[in-house]
C-alpha positions as CSV (number, residue, x, y, z in Angstrom):
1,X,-12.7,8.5,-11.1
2,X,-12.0,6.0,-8.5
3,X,-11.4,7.0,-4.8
4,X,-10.0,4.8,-2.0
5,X,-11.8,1.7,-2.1
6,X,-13.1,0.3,1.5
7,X,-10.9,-2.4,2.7
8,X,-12.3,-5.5,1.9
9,X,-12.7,-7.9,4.6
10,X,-9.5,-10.6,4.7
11,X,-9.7,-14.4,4.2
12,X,-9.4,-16.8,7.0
13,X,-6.9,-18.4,4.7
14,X,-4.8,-15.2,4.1
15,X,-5.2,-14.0,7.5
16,X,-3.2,-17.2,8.9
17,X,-0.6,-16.5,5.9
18,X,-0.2,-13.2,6.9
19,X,0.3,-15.1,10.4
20,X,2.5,-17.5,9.6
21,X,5.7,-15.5,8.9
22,X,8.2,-17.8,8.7
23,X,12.2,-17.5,10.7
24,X,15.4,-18.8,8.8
25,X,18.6,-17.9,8.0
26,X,19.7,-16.1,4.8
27,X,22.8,-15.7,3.6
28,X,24.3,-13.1,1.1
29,X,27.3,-14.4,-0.7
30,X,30.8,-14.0,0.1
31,X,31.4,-9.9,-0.5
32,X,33.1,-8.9,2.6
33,X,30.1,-6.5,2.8
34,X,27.9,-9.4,2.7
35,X,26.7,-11.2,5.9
36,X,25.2,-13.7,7.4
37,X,21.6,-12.6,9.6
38,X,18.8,-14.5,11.1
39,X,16.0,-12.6,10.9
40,X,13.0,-13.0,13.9
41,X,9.6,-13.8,13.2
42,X,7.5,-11.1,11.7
43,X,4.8,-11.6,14.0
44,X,2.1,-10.6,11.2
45,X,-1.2,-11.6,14.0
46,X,-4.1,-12.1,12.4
47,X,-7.5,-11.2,14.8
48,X,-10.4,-13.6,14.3
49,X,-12.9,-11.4,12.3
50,X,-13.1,-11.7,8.3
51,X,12.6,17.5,-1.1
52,X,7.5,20.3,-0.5
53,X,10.1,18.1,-1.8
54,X,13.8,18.6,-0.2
55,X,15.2,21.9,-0.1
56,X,16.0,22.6,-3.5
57,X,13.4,20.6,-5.3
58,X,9.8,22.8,-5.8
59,X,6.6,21.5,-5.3
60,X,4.0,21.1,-7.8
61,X,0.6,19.6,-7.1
62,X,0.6,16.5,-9.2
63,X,-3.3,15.2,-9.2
64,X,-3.6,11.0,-8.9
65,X,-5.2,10.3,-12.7
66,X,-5.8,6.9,-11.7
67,X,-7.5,7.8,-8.0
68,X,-6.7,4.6,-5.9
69,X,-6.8,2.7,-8.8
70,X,-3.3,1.0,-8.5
71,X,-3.8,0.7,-4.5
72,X,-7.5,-1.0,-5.2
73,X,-5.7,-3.6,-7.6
74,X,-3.0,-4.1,-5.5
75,X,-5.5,-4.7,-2.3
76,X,-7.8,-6.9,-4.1
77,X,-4.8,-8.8,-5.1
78,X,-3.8,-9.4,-1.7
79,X,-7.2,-10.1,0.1
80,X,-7.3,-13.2,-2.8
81,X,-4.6,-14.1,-2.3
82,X,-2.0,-14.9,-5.1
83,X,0.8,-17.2,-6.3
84,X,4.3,-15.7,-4.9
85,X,6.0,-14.2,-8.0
86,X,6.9,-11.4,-10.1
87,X,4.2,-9.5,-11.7
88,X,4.9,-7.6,-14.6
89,X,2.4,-4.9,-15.8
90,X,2.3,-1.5,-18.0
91,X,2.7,1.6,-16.0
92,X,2.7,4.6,-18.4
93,X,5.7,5.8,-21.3
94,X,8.1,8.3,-21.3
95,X,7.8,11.6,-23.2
96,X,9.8,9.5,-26.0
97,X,7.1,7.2,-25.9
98,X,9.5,4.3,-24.5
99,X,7.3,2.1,-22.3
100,X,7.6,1.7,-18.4
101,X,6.6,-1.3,-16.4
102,X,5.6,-2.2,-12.8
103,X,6.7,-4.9,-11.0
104,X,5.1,-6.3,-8.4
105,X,6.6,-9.0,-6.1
106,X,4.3,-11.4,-3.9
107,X,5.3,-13.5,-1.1
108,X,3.2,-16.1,0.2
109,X,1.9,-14.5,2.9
110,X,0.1,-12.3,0.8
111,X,2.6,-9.0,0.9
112,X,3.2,-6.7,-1.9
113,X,6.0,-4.7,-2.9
114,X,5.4,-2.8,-7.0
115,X,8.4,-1.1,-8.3
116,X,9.1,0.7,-11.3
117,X,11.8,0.4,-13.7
118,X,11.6,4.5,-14.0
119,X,13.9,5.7,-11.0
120,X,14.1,2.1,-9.4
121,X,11.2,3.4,-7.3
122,X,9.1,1.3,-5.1
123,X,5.6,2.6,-5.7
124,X,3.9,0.9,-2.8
125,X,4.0,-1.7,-0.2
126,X,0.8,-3.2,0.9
127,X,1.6,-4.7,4.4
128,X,-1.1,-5.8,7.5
129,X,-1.6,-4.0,10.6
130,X,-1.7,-6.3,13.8
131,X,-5.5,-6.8,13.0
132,X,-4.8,-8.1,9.5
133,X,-6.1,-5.2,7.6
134,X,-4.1,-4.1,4.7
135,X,-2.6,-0.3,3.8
136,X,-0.1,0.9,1.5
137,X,2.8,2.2,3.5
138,X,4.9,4.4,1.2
139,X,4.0,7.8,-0.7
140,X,3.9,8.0,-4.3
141,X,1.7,8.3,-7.1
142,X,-0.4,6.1,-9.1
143,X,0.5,6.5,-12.2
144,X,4.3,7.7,-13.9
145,X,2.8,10.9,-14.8
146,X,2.9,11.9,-10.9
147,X,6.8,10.9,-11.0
148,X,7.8,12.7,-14.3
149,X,6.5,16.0,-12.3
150,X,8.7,17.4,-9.7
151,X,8.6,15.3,-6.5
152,X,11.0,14.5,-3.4
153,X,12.5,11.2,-5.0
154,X,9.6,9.4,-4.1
155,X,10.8,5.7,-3.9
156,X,13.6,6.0,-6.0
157,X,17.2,4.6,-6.4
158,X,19.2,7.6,-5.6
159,X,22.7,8.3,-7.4
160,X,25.3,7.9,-8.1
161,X,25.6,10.3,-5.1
162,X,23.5,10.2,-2.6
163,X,22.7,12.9,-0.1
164,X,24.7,16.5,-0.7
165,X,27.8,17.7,-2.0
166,X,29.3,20.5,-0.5
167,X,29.4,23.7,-2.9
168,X,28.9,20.7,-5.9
169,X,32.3,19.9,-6.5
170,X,35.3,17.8,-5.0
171,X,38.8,16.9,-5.6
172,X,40.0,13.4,-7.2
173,X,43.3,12.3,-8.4
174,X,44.8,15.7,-8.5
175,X,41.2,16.7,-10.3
176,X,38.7,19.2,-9.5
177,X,34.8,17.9,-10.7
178,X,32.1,20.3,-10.6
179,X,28.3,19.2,-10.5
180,X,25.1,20.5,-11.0
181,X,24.2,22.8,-8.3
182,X,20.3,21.7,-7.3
183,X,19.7,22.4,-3.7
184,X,20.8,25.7,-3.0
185,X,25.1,25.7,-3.5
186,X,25.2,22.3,-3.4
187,X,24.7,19.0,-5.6
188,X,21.7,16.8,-4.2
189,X,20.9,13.3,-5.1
190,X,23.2,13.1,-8.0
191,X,22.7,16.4,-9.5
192,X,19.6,17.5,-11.9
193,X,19.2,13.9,-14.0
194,X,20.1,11.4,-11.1
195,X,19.2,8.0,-10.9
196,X,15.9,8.4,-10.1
197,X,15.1,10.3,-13.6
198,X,16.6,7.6,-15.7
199,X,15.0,4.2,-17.2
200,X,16.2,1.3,-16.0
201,X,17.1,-2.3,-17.8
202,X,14.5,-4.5,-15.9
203,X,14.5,-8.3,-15.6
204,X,12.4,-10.9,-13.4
205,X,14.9,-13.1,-11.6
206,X,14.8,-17.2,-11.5
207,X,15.2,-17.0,-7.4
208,X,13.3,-18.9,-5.1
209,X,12.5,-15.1,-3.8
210,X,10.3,-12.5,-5.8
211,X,12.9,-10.8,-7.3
212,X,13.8,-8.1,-10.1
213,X,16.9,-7.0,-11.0
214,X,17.4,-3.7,-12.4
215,X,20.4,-2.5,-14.6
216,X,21.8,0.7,-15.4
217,X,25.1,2.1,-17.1
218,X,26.0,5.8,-16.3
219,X,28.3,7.0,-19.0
220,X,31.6,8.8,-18.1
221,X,30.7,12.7,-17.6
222,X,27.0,12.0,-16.5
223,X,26.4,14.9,-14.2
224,X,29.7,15.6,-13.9
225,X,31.1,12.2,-12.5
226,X,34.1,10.4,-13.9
227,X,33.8,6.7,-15.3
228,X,31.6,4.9,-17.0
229,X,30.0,2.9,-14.3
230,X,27.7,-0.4,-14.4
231,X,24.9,-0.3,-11.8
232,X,22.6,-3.4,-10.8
233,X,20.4,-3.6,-8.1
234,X,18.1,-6.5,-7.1
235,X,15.0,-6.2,-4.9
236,X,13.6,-9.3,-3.2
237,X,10.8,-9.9,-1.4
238,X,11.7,-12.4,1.4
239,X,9.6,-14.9,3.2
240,X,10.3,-12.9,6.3
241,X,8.6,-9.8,4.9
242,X,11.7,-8.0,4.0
243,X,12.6,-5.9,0.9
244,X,16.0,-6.7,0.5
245,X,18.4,-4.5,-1.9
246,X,21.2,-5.3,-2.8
247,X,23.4,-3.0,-5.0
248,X,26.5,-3.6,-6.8
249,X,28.5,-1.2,-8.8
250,X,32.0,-1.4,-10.8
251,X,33.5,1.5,-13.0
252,X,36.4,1.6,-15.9
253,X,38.2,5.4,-13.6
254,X,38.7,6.4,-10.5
255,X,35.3,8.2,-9.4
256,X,32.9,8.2,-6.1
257,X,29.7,6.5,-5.8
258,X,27.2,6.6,-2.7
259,X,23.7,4.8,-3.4
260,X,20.6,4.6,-1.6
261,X,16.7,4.2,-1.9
262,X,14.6,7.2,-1.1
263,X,11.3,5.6,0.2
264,X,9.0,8.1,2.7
265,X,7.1,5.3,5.4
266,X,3.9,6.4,7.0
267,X,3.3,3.2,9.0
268,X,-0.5,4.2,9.3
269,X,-0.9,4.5,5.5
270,X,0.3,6.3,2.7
271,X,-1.8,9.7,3.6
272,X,-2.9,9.5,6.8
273,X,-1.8,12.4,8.8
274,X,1.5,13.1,9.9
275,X,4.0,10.5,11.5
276,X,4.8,12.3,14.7
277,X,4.1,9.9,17.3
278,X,5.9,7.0,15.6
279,X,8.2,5.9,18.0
280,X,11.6,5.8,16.8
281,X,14.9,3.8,17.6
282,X,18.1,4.6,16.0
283,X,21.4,2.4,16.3
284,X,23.7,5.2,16.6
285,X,26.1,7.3,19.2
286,X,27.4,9.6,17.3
287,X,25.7,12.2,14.3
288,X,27.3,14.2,12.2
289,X,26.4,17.9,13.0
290,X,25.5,20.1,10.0
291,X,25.6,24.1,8.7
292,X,23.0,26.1,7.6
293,X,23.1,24.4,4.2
294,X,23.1,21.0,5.2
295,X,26.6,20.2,4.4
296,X,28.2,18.4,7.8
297,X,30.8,20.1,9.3
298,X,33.2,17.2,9.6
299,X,32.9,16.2,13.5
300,X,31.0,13.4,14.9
301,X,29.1,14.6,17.5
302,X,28.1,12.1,20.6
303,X,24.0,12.3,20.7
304,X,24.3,11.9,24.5
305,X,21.7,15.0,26.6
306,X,20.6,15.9,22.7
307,X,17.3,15.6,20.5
308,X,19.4,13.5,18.3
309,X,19.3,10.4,20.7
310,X,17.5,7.5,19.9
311,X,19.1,4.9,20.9
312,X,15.8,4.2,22.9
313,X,12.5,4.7,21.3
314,X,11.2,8.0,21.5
315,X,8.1,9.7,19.5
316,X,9.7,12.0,16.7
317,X,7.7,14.5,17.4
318,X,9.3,14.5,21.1
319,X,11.6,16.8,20.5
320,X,11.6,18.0,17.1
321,X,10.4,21.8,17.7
322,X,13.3,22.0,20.6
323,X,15.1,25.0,20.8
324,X,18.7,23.6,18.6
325,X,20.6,24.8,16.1
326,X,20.8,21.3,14.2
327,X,16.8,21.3,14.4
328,X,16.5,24.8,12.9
329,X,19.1,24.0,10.2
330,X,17.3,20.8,9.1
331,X,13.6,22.5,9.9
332,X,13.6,19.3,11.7
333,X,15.8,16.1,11.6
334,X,17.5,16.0,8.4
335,X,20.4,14.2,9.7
336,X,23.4,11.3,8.9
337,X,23.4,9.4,12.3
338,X,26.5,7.4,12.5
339,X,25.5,3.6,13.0
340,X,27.2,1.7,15.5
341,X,28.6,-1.3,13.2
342,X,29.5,-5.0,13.5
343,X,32.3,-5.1,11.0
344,X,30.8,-5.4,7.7
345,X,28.1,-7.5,8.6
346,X,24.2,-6.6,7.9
347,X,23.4,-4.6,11.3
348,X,20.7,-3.2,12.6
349,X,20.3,0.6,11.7
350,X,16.9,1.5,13.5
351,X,13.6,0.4,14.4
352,X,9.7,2.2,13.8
353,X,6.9,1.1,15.9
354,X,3.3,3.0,14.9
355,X,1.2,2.6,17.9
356,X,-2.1,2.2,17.1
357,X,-1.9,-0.3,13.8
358,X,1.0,-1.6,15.1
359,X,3.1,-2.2,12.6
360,X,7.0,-2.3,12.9
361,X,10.0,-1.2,10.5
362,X,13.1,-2.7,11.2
363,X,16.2,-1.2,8.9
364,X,19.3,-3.3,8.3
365,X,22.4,-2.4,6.4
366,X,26.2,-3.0,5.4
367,X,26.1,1.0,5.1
368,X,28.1,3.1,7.9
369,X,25.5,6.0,7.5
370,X,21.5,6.3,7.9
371,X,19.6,9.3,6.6
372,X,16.7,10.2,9.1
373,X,14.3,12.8,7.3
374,X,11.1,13.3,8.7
375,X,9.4,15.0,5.9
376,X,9.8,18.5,6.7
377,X,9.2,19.8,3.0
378,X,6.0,18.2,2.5
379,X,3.4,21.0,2.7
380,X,0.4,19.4,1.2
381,X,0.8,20.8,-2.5
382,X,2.0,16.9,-3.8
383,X,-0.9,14.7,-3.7
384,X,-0.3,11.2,-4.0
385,X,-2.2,8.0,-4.6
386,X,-6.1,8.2,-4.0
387,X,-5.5,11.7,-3.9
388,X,-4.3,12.0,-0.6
389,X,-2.7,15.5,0.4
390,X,1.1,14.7,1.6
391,X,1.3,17.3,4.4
392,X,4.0,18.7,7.0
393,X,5.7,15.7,8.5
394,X,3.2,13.3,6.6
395,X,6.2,10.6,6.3
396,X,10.0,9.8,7.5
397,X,13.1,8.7,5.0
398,X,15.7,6.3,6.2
399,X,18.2,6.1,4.0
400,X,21.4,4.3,4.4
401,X,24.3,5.6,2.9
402,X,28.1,6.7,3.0
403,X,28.1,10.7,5.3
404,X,27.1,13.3,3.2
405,X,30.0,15.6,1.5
406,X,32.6,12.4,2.1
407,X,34.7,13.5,-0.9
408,X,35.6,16.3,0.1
409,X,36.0,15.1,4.0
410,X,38.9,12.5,4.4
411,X,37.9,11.5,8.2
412,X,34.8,10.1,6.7
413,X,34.7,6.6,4.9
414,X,35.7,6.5,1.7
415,X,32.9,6.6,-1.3
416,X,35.7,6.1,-3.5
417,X,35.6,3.4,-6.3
418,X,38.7,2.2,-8.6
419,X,38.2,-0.3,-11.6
420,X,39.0,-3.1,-10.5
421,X,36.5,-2.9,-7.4
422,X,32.9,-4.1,-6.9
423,X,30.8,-1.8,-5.1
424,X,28.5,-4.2,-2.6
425,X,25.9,-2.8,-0.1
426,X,22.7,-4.4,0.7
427,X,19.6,-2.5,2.5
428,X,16.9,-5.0,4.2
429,X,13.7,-3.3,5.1
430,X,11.5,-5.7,7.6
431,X,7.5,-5.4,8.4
432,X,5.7,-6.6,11.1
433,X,3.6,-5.9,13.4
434,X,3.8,-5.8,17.6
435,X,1.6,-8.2,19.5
């Protein structure tokens, strides 16, 4: 069984891709969520040598079948280098026996991005530290057998609610729906069968961008939710190192809808020990406070002389054992920080430095909300690709989104939908590393 392969040492010729990231300007259409950005360099410097799962959601040690296997292909891949595109490959079947693919999206500098159609999850993301050398930077498993075991949404689209319910039900049009009550007396990620258990419809896009779009129709009743709602969501991966997602949505009733992607980031690699002294920046004021079963009470709470201020970077683990209610309730931060927004326009939601490779996350969204989760369910029972053990804290989540529990709290922004309407949000997640 194949282990983690050593790093192979990195072509002259990829190492200056891989420094070459270029600027521009993108533009997203005309939705009023959509925006205009320019993106700064990725800095990618080359050196001159060749939920345990969330509350709710049990753990079950899932062994990696294909040890580093995916990972070793994916590396080799990249130290070659390789013609940007869309790569299309077999990844397991369902108990059914239907057949799932992997996608995986090269840019010219060498980066990599697979996805799978099952969940919408993004499997891994090969990305260079400020030395060049590569490492897969989100948990997950290397084959779908890990996935169709319990796990905390590894990667995955999550829907069509995202985050919690309060007591699984809400009020709409006069109407009372209840939901599937998964994480303790509330619904979770869109109940038992969400998004991130379902097949997708995948297709390579003709885009000057690596990109796959994947479709999904969730019939009226699906987990309790009204309408029959059509779901597409593209992933690109830009010249400027960026996953983009962009998600659209449209329904034939009146229902709510609140999507995300549920990727854990370990800027050190996938498995290497926890991420507590990765600096962390958040864009946000205000948080919205939360009881004892994660539901948020309905204020918005200034971060100002709290643990919840990140405005400037600060190690997660900084504060994280302080003595506060909201730290105890969460068992750490598991929190909806309320982003401080340019109108509708992509802004930026927070930024992740890890010291010692170097590498940067920058979040940008179109969403009012960001989920930051830093793992406090992973105990080291899950063990991922190469068979590394995911322990306490091992990765972060930041998840944009709509607040938690918005149906049933009118202060909050809608997550309402009416046909009619087009659901638009888009999600850009940038690497690169600090010189």
């Amino acid at each position: 069984m194949l282990r983690a392969m050593k790093r192979p040492a990195m072509r002259s010729d990829m190492r200056r891709r891989l420094a070459s990231s270029a600027q521009g300007v993108c533009k997203f259409g005309n939705s009023k969520e959509a925006a205009d950005y320019t993106p700064r360099a990725a800095n990618l410097r080359a050196s001159g040598s060749a939920p345990v799962a969330r509350k709710g959601t049990p753990d079950r040690s899932v062994p990696a079948r294909l040890g580093g296997l995916l990972f070793s292909i994916l590396l080799a891949t990249a130290a070659g280098g390789q013609t940007p595109g869309v790569k299309r490959s077999e990844f397991g079947k369902m108990p059914d026996g239907q057949g799932v693919d992997l996608y995986t999206l090269t840019n010219r500098h060498g980066m990599q991005v697979a996805i799978t159609n099952y969940g919408g999850r993004v499997v891994s993301w090969l990305a260079p530290d400020r030395h060049g050398e590569m490492a897969d930077v989100v948990l997950g498993f290397d084959s779908l057998d890990g996935y169709l075991h319990d796990n905390p949404y590894f990667g995955a689209i999550v829907g069509r609610y995202a985050n919690r319910i309060g007591k699984a039900r809400f009020m709409l049009d006069g109407m009372e729906f209840r939901l599937a009550q998964n994480d303790g007396p509330n619904s979770l990620h869109g109940g038992r069968k969400g998004f991130d258990k379902v097949l997708w419809k995948a297709r390579p896009l003709s885009t000057k961008e690596p990109s796959i779009e994947l479709s999904y129709l969730s019939p009226d009743g699906e987990e309790g939710y009204p309408g029959n709602l059509s779901v597409k969501v593209v992933y690109s991966l830009t010249e400027n190192n960026e996953l983009r997602i962009d998600y659209t949505a449209t329904t034939d009733r009146d229902t709510v809808l609140n999507l995300t992607n549920h990727s854990y980031f370990n800027l050190a690699g996938q498995g290497n020990g926890d991420i507590l002294k990765h600096l962390m920046m958040i864009n946000a004021d205000r948080f919205t406070p939360i009881d004892d079963t994660l539901i948020p009470t309905g204020e918005l709470r200034k971060v100002d002389g709290t643990p919840f201020d990140f405005r400037k970077p600060v190690a997660i683990g900084a504060r994280i054992n302080d003595n506060n209610e909201q730290l105890k309730f969460g068992k750490g931060y598991d929190h909806n920080f309320v982003l401080n927004r340019r109108g509708h326009r992509l802004t930026l939601a927070a930024r992740v430095t890890e010291p010692n490779s170097g590498r940067v996350l920058e979040v940008l969204t179109t969403q009012p909300g960001l989920q930051f989760y830093s793992g406090n369910f992973l105990d080291g029972t899950i063990h991922g690709k190469a068979g590394k053990a995911y322990g306490y804290r091992s990765a972060f989540c930041l998840e944009t989104q709509h607040f938690p529990d918005s149906p049933n709290k009118p202060q909050f922004p809608s997550t309402e939908l009416k046909p009619g309407q087009t659901y638009h949000q888009i999600t850009v997640y940038r690497l690169s590393t600090a010189t």
